[in-house]
C-alpha positions as CSV (number, residue, x, y, z in Angstrom):
1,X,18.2,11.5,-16.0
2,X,16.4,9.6,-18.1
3,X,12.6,9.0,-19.4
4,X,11.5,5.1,-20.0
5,X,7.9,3.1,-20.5
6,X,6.6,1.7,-17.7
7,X,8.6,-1.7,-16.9
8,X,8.7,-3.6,-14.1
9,X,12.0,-2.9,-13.4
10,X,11.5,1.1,-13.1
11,X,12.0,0.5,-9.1
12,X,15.3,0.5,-9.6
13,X,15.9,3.4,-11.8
14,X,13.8,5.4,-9.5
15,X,16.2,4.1,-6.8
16,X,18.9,5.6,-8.5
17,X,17.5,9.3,-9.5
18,X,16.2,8.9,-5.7
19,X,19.6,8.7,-4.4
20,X,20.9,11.4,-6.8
21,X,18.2,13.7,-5.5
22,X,18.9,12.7,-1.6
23,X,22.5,13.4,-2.0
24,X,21.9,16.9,-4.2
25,X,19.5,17.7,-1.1
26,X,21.8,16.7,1.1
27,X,24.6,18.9,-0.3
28,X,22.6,22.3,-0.8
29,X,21.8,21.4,3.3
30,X,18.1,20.8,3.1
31,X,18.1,17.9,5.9
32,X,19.8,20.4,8.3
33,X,17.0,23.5,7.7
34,X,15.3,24.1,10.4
35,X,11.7,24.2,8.4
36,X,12.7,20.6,7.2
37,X,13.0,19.6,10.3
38,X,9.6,21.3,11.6
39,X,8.1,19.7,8.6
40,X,9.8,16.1,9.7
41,X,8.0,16.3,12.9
42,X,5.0,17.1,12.2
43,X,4.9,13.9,10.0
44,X,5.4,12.0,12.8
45,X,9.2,11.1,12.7
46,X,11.8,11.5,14.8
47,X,14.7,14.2,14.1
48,X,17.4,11.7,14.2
49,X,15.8,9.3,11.9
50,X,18.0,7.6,9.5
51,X,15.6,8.2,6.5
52,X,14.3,11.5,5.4
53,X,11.4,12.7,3.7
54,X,11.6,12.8,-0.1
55,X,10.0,16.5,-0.9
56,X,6.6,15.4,-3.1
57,X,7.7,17.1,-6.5
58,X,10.8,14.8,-6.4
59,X,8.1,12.1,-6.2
60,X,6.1,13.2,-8.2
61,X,8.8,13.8,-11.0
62,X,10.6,10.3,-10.5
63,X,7.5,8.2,-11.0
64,X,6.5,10.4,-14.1
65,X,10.2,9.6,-15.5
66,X,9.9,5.9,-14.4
67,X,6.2,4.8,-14.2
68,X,4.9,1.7,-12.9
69,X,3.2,-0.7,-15.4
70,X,-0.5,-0.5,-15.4
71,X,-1.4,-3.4,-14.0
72,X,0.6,-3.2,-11.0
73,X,-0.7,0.5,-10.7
74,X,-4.6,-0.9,-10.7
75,X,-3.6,-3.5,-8.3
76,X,-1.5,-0.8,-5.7
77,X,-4.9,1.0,-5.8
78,X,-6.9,-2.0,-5.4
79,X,-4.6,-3.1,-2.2
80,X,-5.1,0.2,-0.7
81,X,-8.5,0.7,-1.1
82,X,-9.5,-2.7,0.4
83,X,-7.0,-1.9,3.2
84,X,-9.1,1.5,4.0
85,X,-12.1,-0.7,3.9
C-alpha cells in the first residue's frame, strides 16, 4: 500500500486499501467475533447488516495514506459544523 499527496481522486485509492482491509478482516474472522458483534450493536446497527464497521485505526491509517485536499477538508468541517448548528 501506497502513500500519495492529497488529490482529489484519493477516494478511490482509499476504496481500494478499504476493501483489502475488509477482506483481511474478514478472513482472520473478525465480522464473526462475538465482541464485534456486541460492539456492532451498540452502534446502532443491525447484526445482519450488509456493511460492517471499519475498526477506527484502519480509518485513521487510510486517510493518513490518502488525505483529502485541503480545501475539501475545510469545507467537510464547515458542512458539519453548520449542520450541528
Amino acid at each position: 500500500m501506497g502513500r500519495g499527496e492529497a488529490r482529489l481522486s484519493n477516494h478511490t485509492k482509499r476504496r481500494k486499501d478499504y476493501k483489502w482491509f475488509w477482506r483481511t478482516l474478514k478472513d482472520c474472522g473478525l465480522w464473526e467475533n462475538p465482541t464485534y458483534l456486541g460492539l456492532k450493536q451498540e452502534l446502532g446497527c443491525m447484526i445482519d447488516d450488509v456493511r460492517e464497521v471499519m475498526p477506527h485505526c484502519v480509518i485513521k491509517d487510510v486517510h493518513k495514506r490518502w488525505p483529502n485536499p485541503i480545501y475539501l477538508t475545510k469545507a467537510i468541517v464547515v458542512r458539519e459544523v453548520r449542520h450541528v448548528l
